[in-house]
KOLTISE-447322 format. One record per atom (N, C-alpha, C): residue number from 1; chain; x, y, z. Coordinates in steps of 0.1 Angstrom, whole numbers, padded with zeros to 4 digits. Layout:
<sites>
+-----+-------+-------+-------+-------+
!   n ! chain !    px !    py !    pz !
+-----+-------+-------+-------+-------+
! NUM !     A !     X !     Y !     Z !
...
+-----+-------+-------+-------+-------+
</sites>
This chain:
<sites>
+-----+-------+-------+-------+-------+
!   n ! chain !    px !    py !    pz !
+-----+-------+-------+-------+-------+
!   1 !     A !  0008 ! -0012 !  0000 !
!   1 !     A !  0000 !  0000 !  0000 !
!   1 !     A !  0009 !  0013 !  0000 !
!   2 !     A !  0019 !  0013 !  0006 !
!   2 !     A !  0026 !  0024 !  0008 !
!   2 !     A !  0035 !  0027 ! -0010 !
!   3 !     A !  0044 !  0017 ! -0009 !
!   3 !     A !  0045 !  0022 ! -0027 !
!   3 !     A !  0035 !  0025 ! -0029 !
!   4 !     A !  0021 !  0020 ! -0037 !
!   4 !     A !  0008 !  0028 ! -0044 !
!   4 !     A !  0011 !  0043 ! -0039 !
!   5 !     A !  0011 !  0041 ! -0035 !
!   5 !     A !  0009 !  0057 ! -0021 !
!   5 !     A !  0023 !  0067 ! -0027 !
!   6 !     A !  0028 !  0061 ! -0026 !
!   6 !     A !  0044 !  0068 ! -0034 !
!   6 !     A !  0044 !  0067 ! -0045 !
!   7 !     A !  0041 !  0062 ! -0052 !
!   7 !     A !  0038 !  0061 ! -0073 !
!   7 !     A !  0026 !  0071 ! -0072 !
!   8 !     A !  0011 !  0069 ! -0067 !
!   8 !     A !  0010 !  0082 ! -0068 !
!   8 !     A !  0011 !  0098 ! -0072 !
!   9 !     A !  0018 !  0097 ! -0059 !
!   9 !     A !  0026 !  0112 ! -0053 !
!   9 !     A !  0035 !  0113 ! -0062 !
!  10 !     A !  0042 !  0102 ! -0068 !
!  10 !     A !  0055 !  0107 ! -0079 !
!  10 !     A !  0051 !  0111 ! -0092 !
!  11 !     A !  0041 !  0101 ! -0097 !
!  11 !     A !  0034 !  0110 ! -0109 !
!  11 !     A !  0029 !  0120 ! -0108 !
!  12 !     A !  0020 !  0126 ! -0103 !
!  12 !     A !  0015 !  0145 ! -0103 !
!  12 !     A !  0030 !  0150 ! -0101 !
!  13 !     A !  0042 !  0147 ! -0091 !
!  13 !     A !  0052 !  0159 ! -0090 !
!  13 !     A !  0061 !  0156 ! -0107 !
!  14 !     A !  0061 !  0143 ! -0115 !
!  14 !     A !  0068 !  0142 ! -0124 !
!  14 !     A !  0060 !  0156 ! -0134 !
!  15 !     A !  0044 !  0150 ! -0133 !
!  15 !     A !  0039 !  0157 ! -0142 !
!  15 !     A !  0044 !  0172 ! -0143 !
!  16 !     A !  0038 !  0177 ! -0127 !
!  16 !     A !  0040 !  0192 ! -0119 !
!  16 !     A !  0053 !  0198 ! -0125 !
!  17 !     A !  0064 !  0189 ! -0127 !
!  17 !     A !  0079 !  0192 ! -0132 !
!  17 !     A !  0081 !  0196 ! -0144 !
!  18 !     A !  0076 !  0188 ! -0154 !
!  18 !     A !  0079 !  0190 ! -0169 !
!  18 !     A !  0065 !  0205 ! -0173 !
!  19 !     A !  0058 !  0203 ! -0166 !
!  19 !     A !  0047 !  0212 ! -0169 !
!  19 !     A !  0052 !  0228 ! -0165 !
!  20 !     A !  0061 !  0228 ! -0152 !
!  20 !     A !  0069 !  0239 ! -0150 !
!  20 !     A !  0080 !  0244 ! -0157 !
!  21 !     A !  0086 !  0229 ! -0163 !
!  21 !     A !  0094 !  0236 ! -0174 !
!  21 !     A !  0093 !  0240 ! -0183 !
!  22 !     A !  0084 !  0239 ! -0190 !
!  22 !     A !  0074 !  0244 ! -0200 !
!  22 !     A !  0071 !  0261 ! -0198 !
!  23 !     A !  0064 !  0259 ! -0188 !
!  23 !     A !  0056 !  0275 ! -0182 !
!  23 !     A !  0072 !  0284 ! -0180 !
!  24 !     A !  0076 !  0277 ! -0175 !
!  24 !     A !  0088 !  0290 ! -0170 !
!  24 !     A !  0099 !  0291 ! -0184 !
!  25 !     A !  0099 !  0285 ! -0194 !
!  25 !     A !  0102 !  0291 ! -0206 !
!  25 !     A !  0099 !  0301 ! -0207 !
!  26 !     A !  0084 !  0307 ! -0212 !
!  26 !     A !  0075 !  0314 ! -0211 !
!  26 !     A !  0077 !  0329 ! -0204 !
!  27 !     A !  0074 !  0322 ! -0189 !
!  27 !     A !  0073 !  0331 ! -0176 !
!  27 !     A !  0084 !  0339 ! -0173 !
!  28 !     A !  0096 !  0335 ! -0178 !
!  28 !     A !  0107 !  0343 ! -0176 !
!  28 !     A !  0115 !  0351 ! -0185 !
!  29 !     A !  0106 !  0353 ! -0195 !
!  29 !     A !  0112 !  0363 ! -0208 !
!  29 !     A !  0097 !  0372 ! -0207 !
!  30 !     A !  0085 !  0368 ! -0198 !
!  30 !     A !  0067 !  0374 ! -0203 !
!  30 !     A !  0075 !  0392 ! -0193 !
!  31 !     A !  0071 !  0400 ! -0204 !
!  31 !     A !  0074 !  0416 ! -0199 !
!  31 !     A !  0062 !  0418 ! -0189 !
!  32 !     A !  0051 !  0416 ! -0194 !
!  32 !     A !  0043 !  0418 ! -0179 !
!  32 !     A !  0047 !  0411 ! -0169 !
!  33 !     A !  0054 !  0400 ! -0167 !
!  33 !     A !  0056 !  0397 ! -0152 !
!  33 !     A !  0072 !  0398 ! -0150 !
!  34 !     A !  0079 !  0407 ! -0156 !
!  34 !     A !  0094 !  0412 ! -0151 !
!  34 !     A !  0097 !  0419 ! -0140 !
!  35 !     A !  0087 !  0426 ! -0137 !
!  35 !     A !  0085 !  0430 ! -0124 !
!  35 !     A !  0083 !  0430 ! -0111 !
!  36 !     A !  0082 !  0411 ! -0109 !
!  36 !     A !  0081 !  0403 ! -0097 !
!  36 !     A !  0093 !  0397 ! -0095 !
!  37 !     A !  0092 !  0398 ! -0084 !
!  37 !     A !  0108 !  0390 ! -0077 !
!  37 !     A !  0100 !  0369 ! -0082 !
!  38 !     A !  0117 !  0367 ! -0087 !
!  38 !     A !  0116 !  0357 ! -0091 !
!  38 !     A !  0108 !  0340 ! -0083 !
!  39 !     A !  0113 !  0347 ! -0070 !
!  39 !     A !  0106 !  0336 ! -0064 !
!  39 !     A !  0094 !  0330 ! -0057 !
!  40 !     A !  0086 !  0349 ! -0066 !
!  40 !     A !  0071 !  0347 ! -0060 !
!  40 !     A !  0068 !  0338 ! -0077 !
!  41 !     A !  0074 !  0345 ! -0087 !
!  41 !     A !  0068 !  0341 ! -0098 !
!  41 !     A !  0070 !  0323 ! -0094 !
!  42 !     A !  0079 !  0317 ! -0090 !
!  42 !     A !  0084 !  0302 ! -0094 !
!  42 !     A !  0074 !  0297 ! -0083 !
!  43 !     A !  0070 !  0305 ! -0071 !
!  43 !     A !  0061 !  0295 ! -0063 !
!  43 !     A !  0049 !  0300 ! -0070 !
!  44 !     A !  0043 !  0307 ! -0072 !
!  44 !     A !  0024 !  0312 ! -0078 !
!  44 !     A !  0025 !  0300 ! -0089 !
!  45 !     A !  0037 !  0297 ! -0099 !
!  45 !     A !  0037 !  0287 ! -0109 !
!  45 !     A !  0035 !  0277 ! -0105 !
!  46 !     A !  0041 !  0270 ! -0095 !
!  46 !     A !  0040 !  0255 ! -0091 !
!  46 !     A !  0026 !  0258 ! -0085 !
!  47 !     A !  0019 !  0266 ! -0074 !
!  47 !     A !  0008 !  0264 ! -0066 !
!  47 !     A ! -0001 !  0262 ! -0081 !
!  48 !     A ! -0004 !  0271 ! -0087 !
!  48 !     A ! -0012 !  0269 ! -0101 !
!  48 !     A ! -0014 !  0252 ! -0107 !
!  49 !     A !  0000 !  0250 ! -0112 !
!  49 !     A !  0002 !  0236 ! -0116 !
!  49 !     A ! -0001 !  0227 ! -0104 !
!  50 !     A ! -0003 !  0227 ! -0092 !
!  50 !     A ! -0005 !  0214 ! -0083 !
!  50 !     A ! -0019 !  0218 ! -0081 !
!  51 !     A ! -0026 !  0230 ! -0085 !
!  51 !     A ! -0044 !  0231 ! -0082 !
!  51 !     A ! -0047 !  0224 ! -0095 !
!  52 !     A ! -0041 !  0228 ! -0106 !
!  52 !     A ! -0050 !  0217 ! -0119 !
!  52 !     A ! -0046 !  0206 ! -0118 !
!  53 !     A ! -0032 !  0200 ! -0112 !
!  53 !     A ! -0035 !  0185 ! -0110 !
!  53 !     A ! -0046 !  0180 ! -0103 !
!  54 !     A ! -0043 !  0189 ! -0093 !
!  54 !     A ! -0056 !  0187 ! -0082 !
!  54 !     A ! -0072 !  0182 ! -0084 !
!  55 !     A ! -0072 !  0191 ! -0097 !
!  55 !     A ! -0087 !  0193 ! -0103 !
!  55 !     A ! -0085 !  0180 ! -0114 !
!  56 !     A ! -0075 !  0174 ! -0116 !
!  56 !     A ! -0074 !  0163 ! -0126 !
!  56 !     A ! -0067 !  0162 ! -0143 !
!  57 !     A ! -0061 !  0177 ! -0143 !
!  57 !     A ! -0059 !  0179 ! -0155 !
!  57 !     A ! -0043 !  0173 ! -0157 !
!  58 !     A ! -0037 !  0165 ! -0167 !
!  58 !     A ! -0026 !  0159 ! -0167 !
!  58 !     A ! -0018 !  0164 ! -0179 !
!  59 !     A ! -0028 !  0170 ! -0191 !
!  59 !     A ! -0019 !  0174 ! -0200 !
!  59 !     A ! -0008 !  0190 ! -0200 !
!  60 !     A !  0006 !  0180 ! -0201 !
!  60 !     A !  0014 !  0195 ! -0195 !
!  60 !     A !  0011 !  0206 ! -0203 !
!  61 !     A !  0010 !  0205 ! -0213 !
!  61 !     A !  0010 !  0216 ! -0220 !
!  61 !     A ! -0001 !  0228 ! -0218 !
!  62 !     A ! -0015 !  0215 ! -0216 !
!  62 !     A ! -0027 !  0224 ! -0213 !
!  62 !     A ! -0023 !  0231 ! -0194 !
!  63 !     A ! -0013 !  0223 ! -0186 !
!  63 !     A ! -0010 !  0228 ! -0169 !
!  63 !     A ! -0006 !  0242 ! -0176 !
!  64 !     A !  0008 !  0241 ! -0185 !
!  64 !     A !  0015 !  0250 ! -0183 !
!  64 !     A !  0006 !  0263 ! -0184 !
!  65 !     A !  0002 !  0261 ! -0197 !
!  65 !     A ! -0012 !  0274 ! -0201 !
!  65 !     A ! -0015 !  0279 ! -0190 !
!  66 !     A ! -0025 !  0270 ! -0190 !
!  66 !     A ! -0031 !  0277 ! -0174 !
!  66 !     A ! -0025 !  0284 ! -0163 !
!  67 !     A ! -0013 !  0277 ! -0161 !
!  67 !     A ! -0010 !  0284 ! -0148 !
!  67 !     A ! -0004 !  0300 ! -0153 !
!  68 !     A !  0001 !  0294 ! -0166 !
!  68 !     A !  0004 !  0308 ! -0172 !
!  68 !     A ! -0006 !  0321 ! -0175 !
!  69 !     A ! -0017 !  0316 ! -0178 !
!  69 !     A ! -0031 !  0325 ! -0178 !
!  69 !     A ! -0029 !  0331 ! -0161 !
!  70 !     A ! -0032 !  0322 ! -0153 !
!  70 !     A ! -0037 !  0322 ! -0137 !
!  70 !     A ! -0028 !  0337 ! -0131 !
!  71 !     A ! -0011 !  0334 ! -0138 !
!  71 !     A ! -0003 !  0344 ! -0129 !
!  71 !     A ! -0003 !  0357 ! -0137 !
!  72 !     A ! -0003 !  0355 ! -0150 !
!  72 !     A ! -0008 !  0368 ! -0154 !
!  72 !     A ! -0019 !  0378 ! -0149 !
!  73 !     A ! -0031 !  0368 ! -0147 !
!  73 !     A ! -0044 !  0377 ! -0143 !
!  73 !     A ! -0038 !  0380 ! -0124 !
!  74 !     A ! -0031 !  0370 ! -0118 !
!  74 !     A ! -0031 !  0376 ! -0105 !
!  74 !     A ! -0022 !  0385 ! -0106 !
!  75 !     A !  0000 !  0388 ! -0113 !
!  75 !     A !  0003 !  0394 ! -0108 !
!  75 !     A !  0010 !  0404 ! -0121 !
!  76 !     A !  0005 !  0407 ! -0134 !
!  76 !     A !  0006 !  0413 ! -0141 !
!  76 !     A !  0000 !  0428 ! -0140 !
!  77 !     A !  0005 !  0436 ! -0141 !
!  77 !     A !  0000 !  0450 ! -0139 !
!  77 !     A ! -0012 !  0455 ! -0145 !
!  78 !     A ! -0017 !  0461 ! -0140 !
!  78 !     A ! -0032 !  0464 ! -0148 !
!  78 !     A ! -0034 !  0477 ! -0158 !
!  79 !     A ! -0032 !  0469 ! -0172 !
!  79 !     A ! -0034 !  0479 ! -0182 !
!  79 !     A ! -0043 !  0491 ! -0183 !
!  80 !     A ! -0040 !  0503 ! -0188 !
!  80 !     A ! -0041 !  0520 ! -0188 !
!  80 !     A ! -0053 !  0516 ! -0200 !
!  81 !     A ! -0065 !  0521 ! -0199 !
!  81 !     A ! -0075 !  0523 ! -0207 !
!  81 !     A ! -0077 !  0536 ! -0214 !
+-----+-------+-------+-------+-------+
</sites>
């Protein structure tokens, strides 16, 4: 039971991993979020990616998106109308 229990847990962090590296391609050249210290951006990215695993979503590409949408709308500056 305890391996199950550990295979698990290692799949969502394998997923959570490759899906961060993906997003932080992205995240670390995106001009609206250059303005955050690096290591709010790397933690808001992984919290993001461990709520859609959460919610069941496994495709990295679709994690990375999202979390990438998610930190934009929380810590991107708010455009001049």
């Amino acid at each position: 039971m305890d391996q199950f229990l550990s295979e698990q847990v290692q799949v969502p962090d394998a997923i959570v991993s490759v899906a961060f590296d993906k997003a932080w391609r992205f995240v670390e050249k995106d001009p609206l979020l250059a303005h955050n210290l690096r290591t709010v951006l790397h933690s808001r990215l992984r919290t993001f990616l461990e709520c859609s695993i959460r919610n069941g979503e496994r495709n990295t590409l679709n994690l990375a998106n999202e979390a990438i949408r998610n930190l934009r709308a929380e810590l991107a500056p708010p455009t001049e109308q």
